[in-house]
Backbone as numpy.savetxt, mean C-alpha at the origin, in Angstrom:
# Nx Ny Nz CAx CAy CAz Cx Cy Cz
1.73 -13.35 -5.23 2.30 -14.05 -4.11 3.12 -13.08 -3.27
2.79 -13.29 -1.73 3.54 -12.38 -1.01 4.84 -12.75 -0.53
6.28 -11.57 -0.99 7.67 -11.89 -0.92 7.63 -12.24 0.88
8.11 -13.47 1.00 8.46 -13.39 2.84 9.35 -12.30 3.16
8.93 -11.85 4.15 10.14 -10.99 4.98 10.36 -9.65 4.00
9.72 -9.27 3.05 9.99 -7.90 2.11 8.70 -6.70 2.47
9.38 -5.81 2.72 8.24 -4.75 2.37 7.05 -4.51 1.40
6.16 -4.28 2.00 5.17 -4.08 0.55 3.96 -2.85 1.18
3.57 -2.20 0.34 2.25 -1.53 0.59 1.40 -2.40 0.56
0.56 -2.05 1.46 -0.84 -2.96 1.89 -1.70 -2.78 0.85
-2.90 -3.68 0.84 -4.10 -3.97 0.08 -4.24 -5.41 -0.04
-5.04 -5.85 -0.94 -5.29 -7.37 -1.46 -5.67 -7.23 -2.79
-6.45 -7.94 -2.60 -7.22 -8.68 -3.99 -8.53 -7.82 -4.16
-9.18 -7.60 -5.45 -10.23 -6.88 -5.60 -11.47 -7.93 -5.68
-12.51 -8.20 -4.79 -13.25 -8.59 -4.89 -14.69 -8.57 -5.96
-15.41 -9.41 -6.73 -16.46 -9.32 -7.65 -17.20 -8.19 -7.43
-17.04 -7.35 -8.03 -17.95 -6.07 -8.11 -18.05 -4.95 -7.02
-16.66 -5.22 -6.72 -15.77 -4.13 -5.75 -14.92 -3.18 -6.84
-15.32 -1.70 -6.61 -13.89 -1.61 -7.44 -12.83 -1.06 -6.61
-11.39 -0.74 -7.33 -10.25 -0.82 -6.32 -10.18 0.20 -5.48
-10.50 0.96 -4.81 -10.88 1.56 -4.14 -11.58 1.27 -3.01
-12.87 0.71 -3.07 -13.22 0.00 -1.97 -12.53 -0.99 -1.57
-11.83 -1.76 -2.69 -10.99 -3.22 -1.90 -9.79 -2.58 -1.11
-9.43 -1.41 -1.43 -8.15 -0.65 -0.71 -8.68 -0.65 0.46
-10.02 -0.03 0.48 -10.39 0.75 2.01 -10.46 -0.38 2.97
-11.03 -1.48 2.50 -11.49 -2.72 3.09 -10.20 -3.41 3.23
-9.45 -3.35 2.20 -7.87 -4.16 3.06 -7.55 -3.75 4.54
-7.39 -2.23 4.25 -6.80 -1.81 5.01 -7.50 -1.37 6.63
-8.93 -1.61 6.36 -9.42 -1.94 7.91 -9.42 -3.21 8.13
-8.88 -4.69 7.03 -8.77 -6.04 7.66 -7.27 -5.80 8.39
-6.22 -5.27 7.46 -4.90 -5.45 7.50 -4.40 -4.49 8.77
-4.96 -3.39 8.89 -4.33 -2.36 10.06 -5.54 -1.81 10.83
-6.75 -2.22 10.83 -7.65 -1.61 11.70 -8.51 -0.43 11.63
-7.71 0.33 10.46 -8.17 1.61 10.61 -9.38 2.22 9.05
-9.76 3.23 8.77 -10.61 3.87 7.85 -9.75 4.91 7.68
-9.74 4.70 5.73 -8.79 5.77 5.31 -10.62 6.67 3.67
-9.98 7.58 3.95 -10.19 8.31 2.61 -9.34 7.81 1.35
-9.84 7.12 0.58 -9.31 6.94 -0.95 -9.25 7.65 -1.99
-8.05 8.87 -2.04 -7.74 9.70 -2.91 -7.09 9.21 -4.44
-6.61 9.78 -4.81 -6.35 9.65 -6.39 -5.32 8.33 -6.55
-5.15 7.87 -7.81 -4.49 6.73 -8.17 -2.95 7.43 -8.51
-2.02 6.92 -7.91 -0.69 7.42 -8.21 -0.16 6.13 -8.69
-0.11 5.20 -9.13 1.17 4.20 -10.48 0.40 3.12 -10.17
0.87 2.35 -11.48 0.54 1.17 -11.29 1.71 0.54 -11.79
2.05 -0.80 -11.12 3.52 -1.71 -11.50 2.35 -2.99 -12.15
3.04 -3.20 -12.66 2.64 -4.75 -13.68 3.99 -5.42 -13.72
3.72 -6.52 -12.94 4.91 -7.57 -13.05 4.35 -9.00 -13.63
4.93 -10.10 -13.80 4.22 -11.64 -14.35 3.05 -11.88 -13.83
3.11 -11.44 -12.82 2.09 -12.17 -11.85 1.08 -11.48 -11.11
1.55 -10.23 -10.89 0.31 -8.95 -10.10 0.68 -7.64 -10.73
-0.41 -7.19 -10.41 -0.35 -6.08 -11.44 -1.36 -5.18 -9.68
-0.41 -4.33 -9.45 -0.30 -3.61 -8.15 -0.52 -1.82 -8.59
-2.31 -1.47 -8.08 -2.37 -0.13 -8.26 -2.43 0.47 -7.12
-1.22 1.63 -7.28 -1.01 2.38 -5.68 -2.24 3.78 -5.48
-2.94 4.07 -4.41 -3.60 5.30 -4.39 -2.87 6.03 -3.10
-3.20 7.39 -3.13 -2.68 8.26 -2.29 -4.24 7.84 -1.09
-4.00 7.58 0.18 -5.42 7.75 0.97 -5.01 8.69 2.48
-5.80 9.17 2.92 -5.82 9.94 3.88 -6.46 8.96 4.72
-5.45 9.16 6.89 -6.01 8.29 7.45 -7.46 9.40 7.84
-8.46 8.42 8.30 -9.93 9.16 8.63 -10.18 8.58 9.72
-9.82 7.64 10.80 -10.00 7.08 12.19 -9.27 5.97 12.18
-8.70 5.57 13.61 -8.21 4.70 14.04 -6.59 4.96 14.21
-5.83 3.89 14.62 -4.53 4.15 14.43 -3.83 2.71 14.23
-3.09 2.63 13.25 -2.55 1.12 12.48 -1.90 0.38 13.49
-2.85 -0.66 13.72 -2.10 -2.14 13.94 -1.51 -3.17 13.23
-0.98 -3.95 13.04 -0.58 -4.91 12.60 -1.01 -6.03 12.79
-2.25 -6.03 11.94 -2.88 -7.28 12.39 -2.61 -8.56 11.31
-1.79 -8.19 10.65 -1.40 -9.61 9.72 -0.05 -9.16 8.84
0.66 -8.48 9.58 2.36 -7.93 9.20 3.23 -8.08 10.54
4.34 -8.09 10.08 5.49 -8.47 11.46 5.60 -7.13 11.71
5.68 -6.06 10.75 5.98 -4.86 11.40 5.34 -3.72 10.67
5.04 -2.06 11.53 4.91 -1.13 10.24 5.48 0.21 10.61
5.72 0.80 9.70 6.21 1.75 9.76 6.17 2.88 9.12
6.00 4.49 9.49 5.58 5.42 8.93 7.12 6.14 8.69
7.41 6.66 7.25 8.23 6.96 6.50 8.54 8.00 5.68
9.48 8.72 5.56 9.79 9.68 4.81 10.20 9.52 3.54
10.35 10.42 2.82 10.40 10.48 0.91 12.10 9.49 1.17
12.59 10.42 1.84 13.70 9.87 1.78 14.36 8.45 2.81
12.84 7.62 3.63 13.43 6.55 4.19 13.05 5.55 3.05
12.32 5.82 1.63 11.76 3.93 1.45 12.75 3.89 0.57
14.07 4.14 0.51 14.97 3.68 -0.22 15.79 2.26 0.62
15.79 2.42 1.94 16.50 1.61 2.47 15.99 0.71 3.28
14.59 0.36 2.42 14.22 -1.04 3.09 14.16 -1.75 1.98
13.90 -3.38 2.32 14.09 -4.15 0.94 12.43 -4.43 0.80
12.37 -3.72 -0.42 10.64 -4.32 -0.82 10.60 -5.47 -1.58
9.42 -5.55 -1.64 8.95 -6.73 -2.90 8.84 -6.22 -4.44
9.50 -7.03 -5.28 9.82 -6.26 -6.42 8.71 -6.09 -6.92
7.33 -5.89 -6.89 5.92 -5.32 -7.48 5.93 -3.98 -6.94
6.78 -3.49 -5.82 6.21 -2.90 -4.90 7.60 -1.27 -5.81
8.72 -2.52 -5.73 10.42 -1.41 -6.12 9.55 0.15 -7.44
9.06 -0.47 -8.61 8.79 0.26 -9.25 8.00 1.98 -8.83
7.35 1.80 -7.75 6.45 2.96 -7.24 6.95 3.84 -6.44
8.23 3.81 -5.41 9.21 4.41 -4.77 9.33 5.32 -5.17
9.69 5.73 -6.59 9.76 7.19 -6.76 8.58 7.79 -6.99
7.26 7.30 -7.28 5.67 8.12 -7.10 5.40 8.66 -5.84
5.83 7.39 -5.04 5.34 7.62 -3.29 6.18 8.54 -2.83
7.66 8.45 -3.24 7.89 9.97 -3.14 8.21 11.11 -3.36
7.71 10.84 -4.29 7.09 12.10 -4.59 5.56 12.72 -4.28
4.68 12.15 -3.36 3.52 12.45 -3.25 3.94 12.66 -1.97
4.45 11.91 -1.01 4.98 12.60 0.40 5.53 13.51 0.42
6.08 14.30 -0.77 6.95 15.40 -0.92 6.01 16.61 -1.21
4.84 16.55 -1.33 3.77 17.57 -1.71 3.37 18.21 -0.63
């Protein structure tokens, strides 16, 4: 279930005989418009209810809209401390940055 009003990294749901990777790529041309490269798997959070795997992706065309978020925003290692995420999302903060830090 999505927290109202909280930050979260994009994706969805993995569709029947999708694996997560393609459902990433495919979120994210429903959710922002654009085609990314799907690089390596960096964490996975397991909470009651979703169990959320993050990948590193490179953008490959387009440029992000917001087509089903109030807002977005591109971020440094040291900005995702000071937004309020969704607690599926809190656990991965220190992966993500540390992979922006590379």
């Amino acid at each position: 279930m999505r927290e109202a009003l909280k930050w979260e990294f994009p994706g969805g749901k993995i569709e029947p005989g999708e694996s997560a990777e393609a459902a990433l790529a495919r979120e994210l041309r429903e959710e922002l418009d654009v085609q990314v490269l799907v690089g390596e798997r960096l964490g996975v959070s397991l909470t009651s209810s979703i169990e959320l795997e993050l990948y590193a992706c490179r953008l490959h065309a387009g440029t992000p809209e917001p087509r089903e978020h109030a807002e977005l925003r591109w971020l440094t290692s040291g900005d995702l401390a000071v937004l309020d995420w969704a607690p599926a999302d809190i656990p991965l903060l220190e992966v993500v940055a540390a992979a922006l830090q590379r």
